[in-house]
C-alpha positions as CSV (number, residue, x, y, z in Angstrom):
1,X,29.0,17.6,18.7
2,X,26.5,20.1,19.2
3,X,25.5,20.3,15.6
4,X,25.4,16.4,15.4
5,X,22.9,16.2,18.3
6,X,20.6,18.7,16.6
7,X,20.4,17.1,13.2
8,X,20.0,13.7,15.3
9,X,16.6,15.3,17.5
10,X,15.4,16.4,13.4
11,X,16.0,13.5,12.4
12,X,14.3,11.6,15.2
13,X,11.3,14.2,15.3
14,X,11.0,13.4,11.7
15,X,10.6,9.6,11.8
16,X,7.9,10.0,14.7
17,X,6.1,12.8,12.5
18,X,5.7,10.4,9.8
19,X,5.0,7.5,12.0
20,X,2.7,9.6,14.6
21,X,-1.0,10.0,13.2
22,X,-2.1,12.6,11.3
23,X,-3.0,16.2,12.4
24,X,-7.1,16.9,11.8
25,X,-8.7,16.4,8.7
26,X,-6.2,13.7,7.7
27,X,-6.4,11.8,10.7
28,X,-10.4,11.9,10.2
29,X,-9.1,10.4,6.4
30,X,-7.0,7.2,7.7
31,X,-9.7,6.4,9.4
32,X,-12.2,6.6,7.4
33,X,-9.9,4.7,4.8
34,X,-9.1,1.9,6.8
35,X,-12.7,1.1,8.0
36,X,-14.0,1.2,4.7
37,X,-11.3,-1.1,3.8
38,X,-12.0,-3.6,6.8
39,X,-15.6,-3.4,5.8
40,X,-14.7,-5.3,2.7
41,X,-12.9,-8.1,4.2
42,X,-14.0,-11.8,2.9
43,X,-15.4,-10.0,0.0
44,X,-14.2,-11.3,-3.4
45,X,-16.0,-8.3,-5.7
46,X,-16.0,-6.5,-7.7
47,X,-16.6,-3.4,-5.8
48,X,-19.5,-0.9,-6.6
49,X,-19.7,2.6,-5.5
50,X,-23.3,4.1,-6.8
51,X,-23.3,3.2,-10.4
52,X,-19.3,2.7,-10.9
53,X,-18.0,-0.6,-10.8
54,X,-14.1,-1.8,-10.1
55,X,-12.1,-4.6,-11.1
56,X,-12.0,-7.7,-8.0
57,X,-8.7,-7.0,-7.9
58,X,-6.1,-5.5,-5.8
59,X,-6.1,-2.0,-7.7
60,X,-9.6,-2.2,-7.9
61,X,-10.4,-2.9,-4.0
62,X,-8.0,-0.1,-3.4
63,X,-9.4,2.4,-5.9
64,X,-12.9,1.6,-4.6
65,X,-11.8,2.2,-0.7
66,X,-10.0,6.2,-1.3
67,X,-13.0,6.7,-4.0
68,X,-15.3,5.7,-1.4
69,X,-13.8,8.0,0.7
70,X,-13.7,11.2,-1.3
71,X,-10.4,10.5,-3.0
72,X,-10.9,9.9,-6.8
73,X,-7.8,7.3,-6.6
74,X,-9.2,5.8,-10.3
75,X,-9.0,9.1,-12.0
76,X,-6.0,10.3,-10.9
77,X,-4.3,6.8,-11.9
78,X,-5.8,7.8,-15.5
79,X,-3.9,11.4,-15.0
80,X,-0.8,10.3,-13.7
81,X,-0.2,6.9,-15.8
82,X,-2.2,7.4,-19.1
83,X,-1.9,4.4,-21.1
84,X,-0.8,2.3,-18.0
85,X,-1.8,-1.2,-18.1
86,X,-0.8,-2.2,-14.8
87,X,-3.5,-0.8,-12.4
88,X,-0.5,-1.4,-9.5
89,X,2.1,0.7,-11.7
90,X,-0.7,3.6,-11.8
91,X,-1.7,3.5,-8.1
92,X,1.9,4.0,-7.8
93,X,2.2,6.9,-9.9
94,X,-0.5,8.9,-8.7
95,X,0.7,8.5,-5.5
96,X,3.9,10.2,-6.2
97,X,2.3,12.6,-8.6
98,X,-0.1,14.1,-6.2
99,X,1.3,13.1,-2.7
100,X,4.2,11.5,-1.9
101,X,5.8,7.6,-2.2
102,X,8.6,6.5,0.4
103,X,9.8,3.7,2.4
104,X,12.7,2.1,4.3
105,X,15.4,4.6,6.2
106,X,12.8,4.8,9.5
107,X,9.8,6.2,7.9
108,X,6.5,4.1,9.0
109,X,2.9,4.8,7.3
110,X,0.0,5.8,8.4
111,X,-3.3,4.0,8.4
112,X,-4.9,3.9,5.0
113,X,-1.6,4.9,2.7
114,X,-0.9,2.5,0.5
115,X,1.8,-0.1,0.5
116,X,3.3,-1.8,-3.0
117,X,5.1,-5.0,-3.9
118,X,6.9,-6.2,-6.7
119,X,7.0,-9.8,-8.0
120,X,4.3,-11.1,-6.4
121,X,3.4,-13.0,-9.6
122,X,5.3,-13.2,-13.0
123,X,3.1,-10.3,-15.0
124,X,5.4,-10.7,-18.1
125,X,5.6,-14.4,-18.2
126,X,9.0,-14.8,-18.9
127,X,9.9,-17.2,-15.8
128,X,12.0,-14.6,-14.0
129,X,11.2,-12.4,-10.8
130,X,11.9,-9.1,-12.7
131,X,8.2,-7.6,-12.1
132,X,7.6,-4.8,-10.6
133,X,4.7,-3.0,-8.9
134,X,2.4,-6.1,-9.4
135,X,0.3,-6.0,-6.0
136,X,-0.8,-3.0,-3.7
137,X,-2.5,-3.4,-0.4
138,X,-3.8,-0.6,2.5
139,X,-1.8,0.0,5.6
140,X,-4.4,-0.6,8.8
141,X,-1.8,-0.6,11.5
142,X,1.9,-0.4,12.4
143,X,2.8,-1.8,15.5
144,X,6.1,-2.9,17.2
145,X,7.6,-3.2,13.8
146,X,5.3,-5.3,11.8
147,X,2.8,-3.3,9.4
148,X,-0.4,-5.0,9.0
149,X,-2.3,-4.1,5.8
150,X,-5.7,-5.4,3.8
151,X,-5.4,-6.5,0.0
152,X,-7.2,-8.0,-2.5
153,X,-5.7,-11.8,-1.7
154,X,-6.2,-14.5,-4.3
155,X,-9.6,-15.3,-3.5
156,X,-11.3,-12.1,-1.0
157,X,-10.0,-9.3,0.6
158,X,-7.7,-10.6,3.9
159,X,-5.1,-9.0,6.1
160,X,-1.9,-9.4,5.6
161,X,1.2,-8.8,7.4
162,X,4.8,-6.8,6.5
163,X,8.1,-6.7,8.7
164,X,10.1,-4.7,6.6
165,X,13.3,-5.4,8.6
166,X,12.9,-9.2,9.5
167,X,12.2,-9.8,5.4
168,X,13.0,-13.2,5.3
169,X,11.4,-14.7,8.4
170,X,8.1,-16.0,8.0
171,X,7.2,-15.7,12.3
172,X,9.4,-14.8,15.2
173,X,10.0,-17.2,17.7
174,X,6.6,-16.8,19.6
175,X,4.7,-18.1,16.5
176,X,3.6,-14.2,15.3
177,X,3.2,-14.0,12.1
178,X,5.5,-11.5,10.4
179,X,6.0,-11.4,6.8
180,X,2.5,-12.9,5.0
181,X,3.2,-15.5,1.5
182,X,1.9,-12.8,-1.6
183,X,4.0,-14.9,-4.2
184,X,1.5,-16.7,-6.5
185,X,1.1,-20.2,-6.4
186,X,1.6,-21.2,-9.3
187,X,4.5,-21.1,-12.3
188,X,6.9,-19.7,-10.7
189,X,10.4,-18.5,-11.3
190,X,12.6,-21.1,-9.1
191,X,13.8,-20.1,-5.8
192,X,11.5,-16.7,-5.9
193,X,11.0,-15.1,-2.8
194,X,7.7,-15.4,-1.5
195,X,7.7,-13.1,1.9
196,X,5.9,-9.8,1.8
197,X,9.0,-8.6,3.5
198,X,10.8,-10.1,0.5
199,X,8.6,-8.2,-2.3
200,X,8.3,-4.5,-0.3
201,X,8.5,-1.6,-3.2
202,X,7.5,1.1,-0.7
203,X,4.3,3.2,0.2
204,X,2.4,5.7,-0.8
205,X,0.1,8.4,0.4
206,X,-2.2,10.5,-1.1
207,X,-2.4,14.4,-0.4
208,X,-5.8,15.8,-0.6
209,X,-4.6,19.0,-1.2
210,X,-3.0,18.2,-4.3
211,X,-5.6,16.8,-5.8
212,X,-6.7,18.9,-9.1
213,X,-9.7,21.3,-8.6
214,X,-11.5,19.6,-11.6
215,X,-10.8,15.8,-9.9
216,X,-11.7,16.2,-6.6
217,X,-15.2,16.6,-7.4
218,X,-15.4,13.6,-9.5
């Protein structure tokens, strides 16, 4: 009994760690992520940053934000996923290459990780929801269960919402929206889910500190 109270308390301790803000320099980091991701909202692009330009989509508004930032997102997506044609697929990879991906078991993200979705438009053009890694967005906030997060919609940039364990309701009873439509409106495979709750992959987060000495410069 003792024993199973103690790995309880870790495991609790470790779900508000991950949910909790970051210590220091990393909490100075969210922040500075997320408001240069708000700063962009209603924008349709494509995102400049001095004399670099990035694609007005959503791996481009996302690269721009962490580049902004300090974070060469675009260049470690070209070390991590050489050859990758899917900008969402990369984002993905670097995340796990130089930081770490996760989601789902009680783990919550901080403001300014990233947050992926599969199938929110058929990529391969074969009719079927098999796609994955096809949008990414940036976490702003998490709050009483619902993770709201800004993306590179179909027209601008717009905030979006994700309730991970409610996936297939749309608003709760009050009228608060829950799970935002990503699926793309048009072909379609039929009966697709459309929820953001529907389409969650997982998150991401980038480490600073594991960013190559040659990259982090760049």
């Amino acid at each position: 009994m003792k024993h199973g109270r103690i790995a309880a308390l870790l495991l609790l301790a470790s779900a508000c760690a991950t949910a909790g803000p970051p210590p220091g320099a990393e909490a100075d980091l969210s922040d500075r992520l997320v408001a240069r991701a708000k700063s962009a909202l209603g924008r349709a692009g494509p995102f400049a940053l001095d004399e670099e330009r990035f694609p007005a989509d959503c791996s481009g508004y996302v690269a721009w934000v962490y580049q902004a930032e300090g974070v060469p997102l675009r260049r470690l997506m070209e070390r991590a996923a050489p050859g990758e044609t899917s900008g969402v697929a990369a984002a993905y990879r670097a995340a796990r290459a130089f930081g770490v991906v996760f989601g789902g078991g009680g783990e919550w993200p901080r403001p300014g990780d990233l947050v992926f979705f599969r199938d929110t438009y058929d990529r391969n053009r074969n009719g079927l929801a098999d796609d994955a890694f096809t949008h990414v967005g940036i976490v702003e906030r998490v709050e009483s269960g619902t993770v709201t997060f800004l993306h590179r919609a179909r027209r601008a940039v717009a905030r979006a919402t994700l309730t991970p364990e409610r996936p297939g309701e749309a608003r709760d009873p009050s009228g608060r929206e829950l799970n935002s439509v990503l699926r793309d409106k048009g072909p379609r495979a039929a009966g697709a889910p459309s929820l953001a709750g529907q389409l969650f992959e997982g998150y991401g987060r980038i480490a600073p500190r594991r960013i190559p000495q040659e990259l982090a410069g760049r």
